[in-house]
C-alpha positions in Angstrom: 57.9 83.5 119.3 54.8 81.5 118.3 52.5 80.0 120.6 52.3 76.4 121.6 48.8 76.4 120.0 49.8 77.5 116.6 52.8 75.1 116.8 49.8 72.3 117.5 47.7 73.3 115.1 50.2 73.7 112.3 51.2 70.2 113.0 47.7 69.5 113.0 47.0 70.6 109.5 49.7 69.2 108.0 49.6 66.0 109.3 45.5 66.3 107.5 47.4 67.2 104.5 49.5 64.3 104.5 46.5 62.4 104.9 44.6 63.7 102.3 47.2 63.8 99.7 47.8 59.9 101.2 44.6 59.0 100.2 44.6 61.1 97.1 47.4 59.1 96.0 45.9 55.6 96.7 42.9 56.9 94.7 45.1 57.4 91.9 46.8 54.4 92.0 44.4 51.4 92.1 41.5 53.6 90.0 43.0 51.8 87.1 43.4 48.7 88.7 39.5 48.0 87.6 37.7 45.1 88.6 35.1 43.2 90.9 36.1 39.4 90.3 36.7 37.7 93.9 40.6 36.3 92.9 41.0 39.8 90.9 40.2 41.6 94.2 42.1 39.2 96.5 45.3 39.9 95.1 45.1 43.7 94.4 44.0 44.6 98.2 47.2 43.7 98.9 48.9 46.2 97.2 48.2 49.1 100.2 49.7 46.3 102.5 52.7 45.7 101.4 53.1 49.3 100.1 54.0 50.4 103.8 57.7 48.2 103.8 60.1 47.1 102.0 59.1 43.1 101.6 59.5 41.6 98.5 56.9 41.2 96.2 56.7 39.1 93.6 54.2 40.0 91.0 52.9 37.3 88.1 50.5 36.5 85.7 49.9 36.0 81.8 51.2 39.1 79.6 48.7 41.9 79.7 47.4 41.2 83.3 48.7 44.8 84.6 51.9 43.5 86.6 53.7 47.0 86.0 50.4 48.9 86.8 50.8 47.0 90.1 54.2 47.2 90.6 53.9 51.0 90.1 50.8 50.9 92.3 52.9 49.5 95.2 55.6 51.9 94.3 53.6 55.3 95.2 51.5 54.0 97.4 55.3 53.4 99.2 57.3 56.2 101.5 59.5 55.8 98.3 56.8 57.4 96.1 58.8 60.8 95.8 61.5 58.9 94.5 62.6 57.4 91.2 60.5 54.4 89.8 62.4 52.4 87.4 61.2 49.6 85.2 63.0 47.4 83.3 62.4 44.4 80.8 65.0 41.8 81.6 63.9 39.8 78.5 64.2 43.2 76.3 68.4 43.2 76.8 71.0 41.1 75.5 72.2 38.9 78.0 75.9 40.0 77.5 74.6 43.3 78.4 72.1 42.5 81.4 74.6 42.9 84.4 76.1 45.9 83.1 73.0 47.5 82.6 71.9 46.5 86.3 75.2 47.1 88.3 77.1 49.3 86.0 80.7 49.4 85.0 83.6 51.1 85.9 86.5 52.0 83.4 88.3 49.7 81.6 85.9 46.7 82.8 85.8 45.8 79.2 87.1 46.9 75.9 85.7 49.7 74.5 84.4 51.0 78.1 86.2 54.3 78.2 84.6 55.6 81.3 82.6 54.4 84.0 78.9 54.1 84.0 76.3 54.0 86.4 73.7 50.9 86.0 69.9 51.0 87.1 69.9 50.1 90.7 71.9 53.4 91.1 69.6 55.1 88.9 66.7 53.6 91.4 68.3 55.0 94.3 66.1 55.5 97.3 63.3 54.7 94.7 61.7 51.3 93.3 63.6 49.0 90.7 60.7 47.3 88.6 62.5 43.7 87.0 59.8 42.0 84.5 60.4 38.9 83.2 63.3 38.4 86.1 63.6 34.8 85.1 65.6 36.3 81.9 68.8 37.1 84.3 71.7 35.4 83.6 72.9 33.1 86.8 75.9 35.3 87.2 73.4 38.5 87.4 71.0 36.1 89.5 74.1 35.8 92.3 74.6 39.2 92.5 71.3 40.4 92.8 70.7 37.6 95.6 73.8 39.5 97.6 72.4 42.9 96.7 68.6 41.9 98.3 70.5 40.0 101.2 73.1 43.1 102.2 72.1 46.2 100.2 75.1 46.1 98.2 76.6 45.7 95.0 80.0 45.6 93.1 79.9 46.9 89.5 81.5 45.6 86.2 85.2 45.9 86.6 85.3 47.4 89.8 87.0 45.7 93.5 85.1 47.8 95.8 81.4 46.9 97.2 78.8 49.9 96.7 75.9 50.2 99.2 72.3 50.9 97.4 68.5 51.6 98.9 66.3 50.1 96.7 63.1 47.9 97.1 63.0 45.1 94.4 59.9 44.6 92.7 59.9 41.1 90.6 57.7 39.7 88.2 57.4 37.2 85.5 54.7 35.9 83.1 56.5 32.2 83.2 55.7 29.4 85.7 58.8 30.4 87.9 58.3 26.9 90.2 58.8 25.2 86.6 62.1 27.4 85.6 63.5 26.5 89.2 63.0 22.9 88.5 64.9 23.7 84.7 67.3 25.3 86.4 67.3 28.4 84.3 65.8 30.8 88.2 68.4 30.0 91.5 65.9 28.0 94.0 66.9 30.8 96.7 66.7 33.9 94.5 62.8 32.7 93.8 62.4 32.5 97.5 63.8 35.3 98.3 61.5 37.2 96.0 58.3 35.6 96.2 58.3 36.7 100.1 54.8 38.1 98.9 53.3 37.0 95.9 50.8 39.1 93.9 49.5 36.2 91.3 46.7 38.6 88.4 44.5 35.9 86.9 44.2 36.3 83.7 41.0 38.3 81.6 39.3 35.3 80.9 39.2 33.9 84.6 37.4 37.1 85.4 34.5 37.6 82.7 32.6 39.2 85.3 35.0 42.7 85.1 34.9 42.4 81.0 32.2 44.9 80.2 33.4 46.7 82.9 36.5 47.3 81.8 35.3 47.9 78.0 32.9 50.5 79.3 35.7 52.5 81.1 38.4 52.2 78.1 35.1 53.4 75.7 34.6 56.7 78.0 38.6 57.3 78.7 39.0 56.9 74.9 35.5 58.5 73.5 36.9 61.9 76.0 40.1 61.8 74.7 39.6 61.7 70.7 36.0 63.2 70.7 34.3 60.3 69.7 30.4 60.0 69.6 30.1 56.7 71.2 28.5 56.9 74.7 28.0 52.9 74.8 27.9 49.5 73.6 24.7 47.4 72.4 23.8 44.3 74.4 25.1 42.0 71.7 28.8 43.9 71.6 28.9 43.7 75.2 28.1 39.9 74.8 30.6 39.6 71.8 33.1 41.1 74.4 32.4 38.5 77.1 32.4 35.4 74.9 36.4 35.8 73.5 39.0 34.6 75.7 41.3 37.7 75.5 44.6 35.8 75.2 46.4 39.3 75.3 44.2 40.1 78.5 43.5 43.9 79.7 46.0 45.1 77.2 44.1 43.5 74.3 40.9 44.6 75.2 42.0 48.4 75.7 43.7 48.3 72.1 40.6 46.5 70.9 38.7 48.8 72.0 40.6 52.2 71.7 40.6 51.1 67.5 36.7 50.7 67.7 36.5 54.5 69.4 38.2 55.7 66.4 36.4 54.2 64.2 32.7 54.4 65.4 30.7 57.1 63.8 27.3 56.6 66.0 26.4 56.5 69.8 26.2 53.2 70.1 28.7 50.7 69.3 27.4 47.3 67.8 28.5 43.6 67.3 29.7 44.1 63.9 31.7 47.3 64.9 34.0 45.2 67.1 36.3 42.9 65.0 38.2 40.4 67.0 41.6 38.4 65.7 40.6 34.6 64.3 37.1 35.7 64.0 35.4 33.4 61.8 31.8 33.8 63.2 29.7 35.2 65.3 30.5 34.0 68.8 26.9 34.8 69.6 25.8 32.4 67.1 28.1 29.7 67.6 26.8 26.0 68.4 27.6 24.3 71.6 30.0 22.3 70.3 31.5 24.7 68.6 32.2 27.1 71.0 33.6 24.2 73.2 36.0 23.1 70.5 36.9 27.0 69.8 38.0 27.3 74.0 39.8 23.9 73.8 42.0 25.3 71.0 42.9 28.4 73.1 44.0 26.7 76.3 46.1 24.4 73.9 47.6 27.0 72.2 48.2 29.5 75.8 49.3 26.3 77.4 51.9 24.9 74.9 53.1 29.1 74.5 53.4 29.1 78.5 55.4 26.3 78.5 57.8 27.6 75.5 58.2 30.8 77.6 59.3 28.8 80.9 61.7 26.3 78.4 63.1 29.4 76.7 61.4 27.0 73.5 63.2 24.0 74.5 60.8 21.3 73.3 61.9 18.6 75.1 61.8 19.9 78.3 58.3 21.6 78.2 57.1 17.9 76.7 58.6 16.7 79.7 56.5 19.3 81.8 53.6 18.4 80.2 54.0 14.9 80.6 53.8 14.3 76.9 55.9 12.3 74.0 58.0 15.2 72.4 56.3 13.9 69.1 52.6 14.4 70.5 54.3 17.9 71.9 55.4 19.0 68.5 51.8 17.9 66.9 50.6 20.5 69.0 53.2 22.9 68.2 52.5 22.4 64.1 48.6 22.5 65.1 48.2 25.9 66.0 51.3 27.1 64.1 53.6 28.4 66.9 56.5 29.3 66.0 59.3 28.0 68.3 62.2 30.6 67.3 60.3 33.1 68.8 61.0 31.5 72.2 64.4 30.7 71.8 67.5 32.5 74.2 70.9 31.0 72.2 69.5 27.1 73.4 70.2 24.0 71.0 67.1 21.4 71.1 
């Protein structure tokens, strides 16, 4: 029979174990959440918070911004992290298809559904469920997840008996989600009922500070990993870096600069080595004026795109949000050469 003290001391040394691999963990998890702004580091130190329950968290922010990274963050930083994380793109799925893929379907639900089949939340079980772009759902899969967050259950395709589920819900949207409760297209008590905690990522130009810091991680991760000679960039890249907006955010930049890795031949990675999309000029030798009227035409373009997103590219209701003439709104549309079809979900203008 062992002795009390082993007992003790085994406990001892586990619980240090479960400690370190705790922290080893969290390590792991933010390291790529990189960045120093004050409203970048505001939102992400609350990931180890809300890690520790099951509150809802509702994650947003431009695409690009990390909201997965974060939603995965929370995930193993959770007691769920031994179990399943599942993401999935709401907007990526046929609507016809989004409930069955959510709750699943038993057989005979519908024709040409010869057996049952199990839908995500059950594949999530005792694990995280990851919905991006959650203002995609259809209402009728917007009521049912409301009853799954509010009772832990659900009732699949075809079926008249109610299953129980344990999974945390983690939500998040690029879209304006006050302005698609006010369209009507988000359930006013589903968005409250996620947004218990929200986790807002600004986006890569509100936090020009953490540019060259991000660049100069992606260059070593990337330089390591394809055995590249390029150890850094020249003070005029890194400025080139700072000066574009990044409308594609983190995402953009890492792409941007992953190509320039493969690409460089030398230690040091110049201006001209780091082609950017619309580039005319050098930003570094851009006017005043110029460079003004250059960032006017970005938040124009982002802000009529944002809105299209929200509207599902219904023009007269983002006019309407933007308190603009739909003529004066489509100028701005034909301006920068959006094209409206691409924000379109089976609506008629």
């Amino acid at each position: 029979m062992e002795q009390p003290e082993v007992l003790v001391l085994e406990r001892e040394s586990e619980r240090q174990l479960e400690e370190t691999q705790r922290r080893l963990t969290q390590k792991l998890c933010l390291q790529q959440l990189i960045g120093t702004s004050p409203a970048f580091v505001a939102e992400i130190s609350k990931i180890p918070l809300v890690a520790k329950s099951d509150i809802s968290v509702l994650i947003t922010g431009e695409t690009g911004t990390g909201k997965e990274m974060v939603g995965r963050a929370i995930h193993y930083l959770s007691p769920r992290a031994g179990k399943p994380f599942v993401p999935v793109n709401c907007g990526a799925i046929p609507l016809e298809l989004l409930e069955n893929e959510l709750f699943g379907h038993e057989r005979g639900a519908f024709t040409g559904a010869s057996g049952s089949h199990s839908g995500l939340i059950q594949e999530a079980e005792k694990g995280s469920l990851f919905l991006d772009e959650v203002d995609s759902l259809p209402l009728l899969a917007q009521i049912k997840l409301l009853r799954f967050l509010q009772d832990k259950e659900f009732r699949p395709l075809g079926s008249t008996k109610s299953i129980k589920g344990d999974v945390r819900i983690i939500a998040a949207s690029n879209a304006n989600l006050e302005q698609s409760v006010a369209a009507g297209t988000l359930r006013r008590d589903l968005y409250y009922r996620l947004n218990v905690v929200p986790i807002v990522l600004p986006p890569l130009r509100e936090r020009a500070s953490d540019i060259v810091v991000l660049a100069r991680h992606f260059l070593a991760e990337y330089a390591a990993k394809l055995n590249s000679p390029a150890v850094q960039f020249s003070t005029e890249a890194e400025r080139k870096l700072t000066l574009y907006s990044w409308p594609g955010n983190v995402r953009e930049l890492e792409h941007v600069i992953e190509r320039v890795v493969v690409l460089c031949t030398q230690k040091t990675i110049e201006e001209d080595d780091i082609p950017l999309p619309g580039e005319t000029n050098n930003p570094g030798r851009l006017s005043f004026s110029e460079m003004k009227a250059n960032v006017i035409a970005r938040f124009e373009m982002n802000y009529v795109e944002s809105l299209l997103i929200t509207y599902k590219g219904n023009i007269t209701r983002a006019a309407q949000a933007a308190q603009k003439e739909r003529r004066t709104f489509w100028g701005l549309i034909r301006k920068h050469k959006i094209d409206v079809r691409r924000f379109k979900i089976n609506q008629v203008q």
